[in-house]
C-alpha positions, 0 to 999 in steps of 0.5 A: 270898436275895441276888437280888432278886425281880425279878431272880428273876422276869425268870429265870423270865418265859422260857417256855423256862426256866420248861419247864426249871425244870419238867422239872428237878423230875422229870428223869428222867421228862422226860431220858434216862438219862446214862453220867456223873452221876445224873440226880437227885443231879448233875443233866441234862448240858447237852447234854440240855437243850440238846437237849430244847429243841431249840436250840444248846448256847450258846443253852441255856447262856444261858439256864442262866445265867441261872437259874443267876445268879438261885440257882433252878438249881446248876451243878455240873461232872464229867468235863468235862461240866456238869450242872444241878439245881433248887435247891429251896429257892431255887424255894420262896423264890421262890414264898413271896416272890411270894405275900408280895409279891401 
């Protein structure tokens, strides 16, 4: 994987981004359903997570940046708008390379 470990921990150590890496698992038991996009196969629009946060839309892009840049969550854009998903293979390696490293 091309992010460090460390870098990899700083993008989860947020407890606003670990909450989101936990909805994104099961999304559509933690987000309303969307007009455009599956909430499994495209992922959550911003708008909604920003709203389930309950913080300003730049804010949340922020931190999905963040997770974004450390490859645990894929950006991916339809209809102008944005959505998110859980890598999960990139969490696994995570959670593989900090269980090796302890």
């Amino acid at each position: 994987m091309a992010n460090s470990l460390s870098d990899r921990c700083k993008a989860v150590s947020h407890p606003g981004r670990l909450d989101l890496l936990r909805w994104l698992k099961d999304p559509a038991a933690h987000f309303p359903p969307q007009i455009d996009g599956d909430l499994v196969v495209d992922g959550v629009c911003a708008v909604f997570i920003a709203r389930k946060w309950g913080v300003a839309q730049p804010t949340a892009s922020r931190h999905l940046k963040l997770l974004t840049d450390a490859g645990l969550i894929v950006a991916t854009r339809k209809k102008g708008w944005v959505f998110y998903r859980r890598d999960e293979q990139a969490c696994a390696a995570l959670k593989f390379d900090l269980e090796k490293s302890l």
